[in-house]
Structure formats: C-alpha cells, structure tokens
C-alpha positions as CSV (number, residue, x, y, z in Angstrom):
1,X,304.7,179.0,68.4
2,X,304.2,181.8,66.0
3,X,307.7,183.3,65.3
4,X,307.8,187.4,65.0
5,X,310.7,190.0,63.1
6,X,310.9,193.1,63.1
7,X,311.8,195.7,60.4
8,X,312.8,199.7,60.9
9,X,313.0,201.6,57.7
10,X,315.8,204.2,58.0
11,X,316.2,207.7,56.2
12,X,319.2,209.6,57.3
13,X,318.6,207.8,61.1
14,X,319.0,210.7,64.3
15,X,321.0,209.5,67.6
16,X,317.9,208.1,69.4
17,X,316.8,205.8,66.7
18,X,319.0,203.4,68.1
19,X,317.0,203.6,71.5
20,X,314.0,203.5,69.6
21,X,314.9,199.8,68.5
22,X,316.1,198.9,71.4
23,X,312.5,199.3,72.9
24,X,311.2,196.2,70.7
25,X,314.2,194.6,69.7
26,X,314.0,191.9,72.5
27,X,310.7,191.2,72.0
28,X,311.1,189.8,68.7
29,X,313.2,187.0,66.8
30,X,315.2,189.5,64.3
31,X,315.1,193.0,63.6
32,X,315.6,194.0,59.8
33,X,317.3,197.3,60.0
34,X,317.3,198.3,56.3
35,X,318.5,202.0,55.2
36,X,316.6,204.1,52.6
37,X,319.4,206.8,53.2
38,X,320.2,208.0,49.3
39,X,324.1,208.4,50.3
40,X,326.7,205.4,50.1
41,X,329.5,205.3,52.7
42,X,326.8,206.8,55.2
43,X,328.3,205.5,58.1
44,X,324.8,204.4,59.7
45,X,325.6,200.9,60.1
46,X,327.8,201.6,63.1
47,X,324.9,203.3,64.9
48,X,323.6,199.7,64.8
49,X,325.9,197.1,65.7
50,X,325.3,197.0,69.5
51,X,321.7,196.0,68.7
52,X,322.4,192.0,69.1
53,X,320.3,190.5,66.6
54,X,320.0,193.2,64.4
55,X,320.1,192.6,60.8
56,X,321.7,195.8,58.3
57,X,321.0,196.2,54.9
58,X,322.0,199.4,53.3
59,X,322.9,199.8,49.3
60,X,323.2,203.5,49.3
61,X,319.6,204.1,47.5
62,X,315.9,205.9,48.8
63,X,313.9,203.1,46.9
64,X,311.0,204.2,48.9
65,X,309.0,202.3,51.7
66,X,307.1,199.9,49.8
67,X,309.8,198.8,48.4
68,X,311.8,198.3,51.2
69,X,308.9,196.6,53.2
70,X,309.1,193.8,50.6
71,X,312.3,193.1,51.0
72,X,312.2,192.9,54.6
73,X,308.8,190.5,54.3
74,X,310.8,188.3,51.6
75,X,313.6,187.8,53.7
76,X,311.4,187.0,56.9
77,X,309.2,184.6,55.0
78,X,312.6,182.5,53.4
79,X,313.7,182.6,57.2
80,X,310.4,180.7,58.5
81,X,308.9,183.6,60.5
82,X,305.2,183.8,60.5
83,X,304.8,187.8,61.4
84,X,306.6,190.9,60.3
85,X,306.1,194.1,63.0
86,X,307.0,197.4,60.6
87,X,308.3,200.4,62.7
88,X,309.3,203.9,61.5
89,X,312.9,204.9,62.5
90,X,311.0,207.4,65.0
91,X,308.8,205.3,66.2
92,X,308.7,203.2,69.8
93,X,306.8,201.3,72.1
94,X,307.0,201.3,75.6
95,X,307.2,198.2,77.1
96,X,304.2,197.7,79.0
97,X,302.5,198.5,75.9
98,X,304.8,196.5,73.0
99,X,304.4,193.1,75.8
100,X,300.7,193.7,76.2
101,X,300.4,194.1,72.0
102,X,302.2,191.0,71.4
103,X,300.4,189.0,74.1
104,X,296.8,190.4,72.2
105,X,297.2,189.9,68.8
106,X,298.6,185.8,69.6
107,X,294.8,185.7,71.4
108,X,293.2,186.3,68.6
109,X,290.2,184.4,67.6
110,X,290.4,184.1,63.9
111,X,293.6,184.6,62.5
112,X,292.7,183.0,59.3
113,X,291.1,186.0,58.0
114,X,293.2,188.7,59.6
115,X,295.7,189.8,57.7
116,X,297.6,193.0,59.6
117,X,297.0,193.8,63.0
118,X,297.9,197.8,64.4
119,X,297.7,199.9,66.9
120,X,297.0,203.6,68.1
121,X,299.4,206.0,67.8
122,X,298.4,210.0,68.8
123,X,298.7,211.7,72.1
124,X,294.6,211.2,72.8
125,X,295.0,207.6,73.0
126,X,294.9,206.4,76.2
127,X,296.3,202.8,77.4
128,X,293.8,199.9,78.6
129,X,294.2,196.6,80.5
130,X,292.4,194.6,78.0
131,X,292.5,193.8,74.0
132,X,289.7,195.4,73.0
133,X,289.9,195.6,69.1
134,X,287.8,196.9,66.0
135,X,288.1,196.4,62.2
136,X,289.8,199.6,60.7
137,X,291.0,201.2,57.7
138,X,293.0,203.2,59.3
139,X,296.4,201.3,60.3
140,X,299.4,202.5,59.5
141,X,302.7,200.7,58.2
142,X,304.6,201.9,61.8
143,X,303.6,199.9,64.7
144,X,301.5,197.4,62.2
145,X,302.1,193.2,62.6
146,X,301.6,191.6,59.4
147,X,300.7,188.0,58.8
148,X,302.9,186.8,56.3
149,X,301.2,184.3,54.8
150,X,298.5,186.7,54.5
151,X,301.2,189.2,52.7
152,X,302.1,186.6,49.9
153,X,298.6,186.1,49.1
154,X,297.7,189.8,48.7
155,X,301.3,190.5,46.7
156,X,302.8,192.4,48.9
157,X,302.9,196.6,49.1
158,X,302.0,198.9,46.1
159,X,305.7,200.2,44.9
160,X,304.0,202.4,42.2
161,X,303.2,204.8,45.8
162,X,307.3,204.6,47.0
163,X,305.8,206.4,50.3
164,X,302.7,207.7,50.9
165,X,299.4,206.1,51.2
166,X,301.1,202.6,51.2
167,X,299.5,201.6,54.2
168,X,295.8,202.8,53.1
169,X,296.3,200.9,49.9
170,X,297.5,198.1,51.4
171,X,293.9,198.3,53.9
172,X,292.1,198.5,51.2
173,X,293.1,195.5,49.4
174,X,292.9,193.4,52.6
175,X,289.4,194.5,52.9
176,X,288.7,194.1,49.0
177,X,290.1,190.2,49.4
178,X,287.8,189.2,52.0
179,X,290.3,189.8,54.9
180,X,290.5,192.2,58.2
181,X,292.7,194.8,59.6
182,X,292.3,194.9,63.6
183,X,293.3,198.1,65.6
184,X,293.9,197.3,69.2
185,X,292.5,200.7,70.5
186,X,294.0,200.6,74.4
187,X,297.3,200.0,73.2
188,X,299.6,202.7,71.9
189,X,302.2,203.1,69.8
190,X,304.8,206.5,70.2
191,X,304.9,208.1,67.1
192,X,305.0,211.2,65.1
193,X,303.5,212.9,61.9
194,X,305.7,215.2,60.5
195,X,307.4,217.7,62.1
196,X,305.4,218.7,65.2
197,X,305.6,222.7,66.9
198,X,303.9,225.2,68.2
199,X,302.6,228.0,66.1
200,X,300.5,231.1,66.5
201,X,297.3,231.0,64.6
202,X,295.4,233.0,62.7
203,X,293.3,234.1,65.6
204,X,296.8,234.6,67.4
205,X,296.4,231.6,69.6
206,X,299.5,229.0,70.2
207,X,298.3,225.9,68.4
208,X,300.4,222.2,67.7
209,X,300.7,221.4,64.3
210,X,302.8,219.1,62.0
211,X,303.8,220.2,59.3
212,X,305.7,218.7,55.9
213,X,308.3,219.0,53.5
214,X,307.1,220.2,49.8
215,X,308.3,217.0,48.7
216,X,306.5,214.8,50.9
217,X,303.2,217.1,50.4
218,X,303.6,216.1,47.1
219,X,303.7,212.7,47.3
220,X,300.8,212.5,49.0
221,X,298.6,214.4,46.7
222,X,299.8,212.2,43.8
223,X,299.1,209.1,46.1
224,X,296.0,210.1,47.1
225,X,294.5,210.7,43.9
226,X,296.3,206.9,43.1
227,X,294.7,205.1,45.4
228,X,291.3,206.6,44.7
229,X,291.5,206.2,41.4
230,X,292.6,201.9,41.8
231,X,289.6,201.5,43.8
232,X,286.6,203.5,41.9
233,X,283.5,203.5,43.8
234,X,285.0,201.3,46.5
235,X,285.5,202.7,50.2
236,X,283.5,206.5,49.5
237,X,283.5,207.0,53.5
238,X,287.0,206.0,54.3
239,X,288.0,208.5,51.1
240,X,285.9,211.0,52.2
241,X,287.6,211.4,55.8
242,X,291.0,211.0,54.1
243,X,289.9,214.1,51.9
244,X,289.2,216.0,54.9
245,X,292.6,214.6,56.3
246,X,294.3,215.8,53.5
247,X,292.6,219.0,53.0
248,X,293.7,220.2,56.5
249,X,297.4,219.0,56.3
250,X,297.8,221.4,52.8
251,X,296.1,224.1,54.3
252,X,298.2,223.7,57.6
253,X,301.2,223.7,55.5
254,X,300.1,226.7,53.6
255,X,299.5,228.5,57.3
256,X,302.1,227.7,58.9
257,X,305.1,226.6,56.5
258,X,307.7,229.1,55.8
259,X,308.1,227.2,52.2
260,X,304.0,227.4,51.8
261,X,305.1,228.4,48.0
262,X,307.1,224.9,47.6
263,X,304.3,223.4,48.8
264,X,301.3,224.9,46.6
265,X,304.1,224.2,43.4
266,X,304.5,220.1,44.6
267,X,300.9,219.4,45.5
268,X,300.2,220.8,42.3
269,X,302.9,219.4,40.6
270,X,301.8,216.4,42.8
271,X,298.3,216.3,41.1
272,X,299.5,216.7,37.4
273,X,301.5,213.8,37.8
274,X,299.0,212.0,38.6
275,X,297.1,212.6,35.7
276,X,300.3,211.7,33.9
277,X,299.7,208.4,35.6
278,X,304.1,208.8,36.8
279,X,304.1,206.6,39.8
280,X,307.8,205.8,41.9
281,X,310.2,208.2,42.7
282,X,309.5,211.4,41.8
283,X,311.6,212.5,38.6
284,X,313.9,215.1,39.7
285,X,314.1,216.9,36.3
C-alpha cells in the first residue's frame, strides 16, 4: 500500500493555520511542518504540538520554497513513503474533498508515467462525484501529490526561483522528461492568491482582486523571465497565457495597490535581475 506525507511550508504562520493542518493531517502518514519564518526563537513550534504526528523543523531562515520542498521530499523518501502532498500554510481541504482526492489519484491507471498529481483551487470550481482528470501545466505546489520516485529522477525543485514559478518549472520538466501532470478538475482545493478584497474600479464598480507585496511582484517577474528563458522555444501557449496571467496581476497591482510605486520599482528591479542572471534570495543591498 502506497504510503503518503504531508508537508506545510510556513512563513510567519496566523492562528488558523493550525486548523488548516488539521483538515489533512489524519489522512496521511506524517505531516512535515517546516518554517521559512526568517526570525529564530519564533515561538511557532508551540502552535504545532497538538497536531499528533506532526513533524517541526524550523532553523530560523526564509530559504525559500524550493528549497524547503526538498528537504521535506528527502526526508519522506529516507523514511520509505512513496508520495509527498505539498500544502501552503493557508491552504485546506475539506474533507469530503481531501478523502475523495486521495481515493482518485490511488485509481490511477498509469502511475508509471505520472509524476505529480493536483487539483483545482478557485471559487469557480465546482465539486464532482467522479475522478475525472486531464493533463495540465497548470498545478500548483499547494494541494499537489508528488510521486517520489518520480521526484528523484527529475532532481527535485529549481532553488535558483526560491518562490515563484517553482511549480510551472517543475510542470515543465515533467512534461520535457516524458512524464504527466494530472489535474483532478471536480475536486477542490481552498486556497488563496494573494491578498484578496474588494476594490472600486476604474469604472467605479466593486470588483475582487488579489493583490501582492512589491517584493513578491518582483519575484515573479524575475521568475518568469527564468523559466522562459531555461526552456527556449518550448511550451509558447502555456507561456503565452502565463504572460497574460502576469500582465493582469502588475497592472492590478498598479490599480489597486497603495504601494503601486514599490511595485513598478521591484518588477523592474525584478527584470534587470534577471538579465543579471541573480537567481535565490533577493540581495537586500
């Protein structure tokens, strides 16, 4: 029987991340609960320990997501497991869904050539009884199972991206190695993009938006330009739609964010980078 762990990536964890664990901590083995929180002597661990087979890791350092995915899959594959679910810290299944997931992605016909299964995470999606599933590009790290044998022959996450277009590189690759990504589309994960709120438009409608720290706005025009650049030619309608994808969260952010300077400066700052080739952390100087 195929054993499955679980890791949550934390970054200065709120009060219901704890619940948001508990919502698929029973359904697996071991959950890896490993804290990106730049701050040592954070106190988080506590937050954790009712979680029975919970498993911390904190060493006071943001070393990024990639990174601290690795980790996580190293340690599950020297333990014997066979799957790895990633979660955000603010992510959660409910449990219809999560049981229903796990019961799919075990019925799968070839498993030999798929190498992370996912699911759908915004508010259109609606649930369905069965396990209807399609080869996609678009899974992302939260809510994803990876196949860990699967994960050593690919090499594991891009750390060059630290956060930020991990999950598309890591698609690509799978489908550049002769593997597939399945999405489950009737089954759905709870999850958020940002920082979600109403605002008043231009036409001076209410409309939702999510919107993004200059920091992370700049990590994801550096990684975007990466991850285009490592695969050439490769993919042109997949990086066409996550041009349009990116297009709309700047100019969203230039709407609607009260630090829309901080943003043009780090998506520019963002794109020089990454003609400097600078990859990791962002140098703070």
């Amino acid at each position: 029987m195929a054993r499955i762990a679980a890791v949550t990536i934390l970054y200065h964890p709120g009060k219901s991340v704890a619940d948001n664990i508990l919502s698929y901590s029973k359904s697996v083995e071991k959950v890896y609960v490993i804290d990106n929180t730049d701050a040592i002597g954070n106190n988080n661990e506590q937050s954790f320990l009712s979680i029975p087979n919970a498993i911390y890791f904190g060493d006071g350092r943001n070393q990024g997501i990639a990174v601290r995915l690795n980790l996580a899959a190293e340690m599950a594959i020297k333990e014997g497991f066979h799957f790895l679910l990633t979660m955000d810290q603010d992510s959660y299944f409910e449990q219809s869904e999560l049981e229903k997931y796990l019961t799919c992605f075990q019925k799968c016909e070839d498993p030999s050539i798929v190498a992370m299964y996912g699911v759908a995470f915004n508010e259109y999606v609606e649930s369905s009884k069965g396990c209807e599933a399609k080869e996609s590009l678009d899974l992302i790290t939260s809510g994803s199972i990876l196949s860990l044998s699967h994960f050593k022959t690919l090499g594991g996450f891009d750390e060059a991206l630290f956060i930020d277009e991990v999950d598309f590189e890591y698609n690509y690759r799978i489908r550049d190695s002769g593997y597939r990504s399945l999405l489950y589309t009737g089954i759905r994960l709870e999850h958020s993009l940002g920082s979600s709120g109403m605002y008043r438009s231009l036409t001076g409608a209410k409309t939702s938006r999510s919107l993004h720290s200059p920091l992370r706005m700049y990590y994801m025009v550096r990684n975007f330009f990466y991850v285009n650049r490592k695969y050439g030619s490769g993919f042109a309608e997949h990086k066409r739609k996550r041009t349009r994808s990116l297009i709309n969260r700047l100019k969203n952010n230039l709407i609607y964010n009260n630090k829309r300077l901080q943003v043009l400066r780090m998506a520019f700052r963002g794109y020089f980078d990454y003609l400097a080739t600078k990859t990791g952390k962002i140098n703070s100087n």
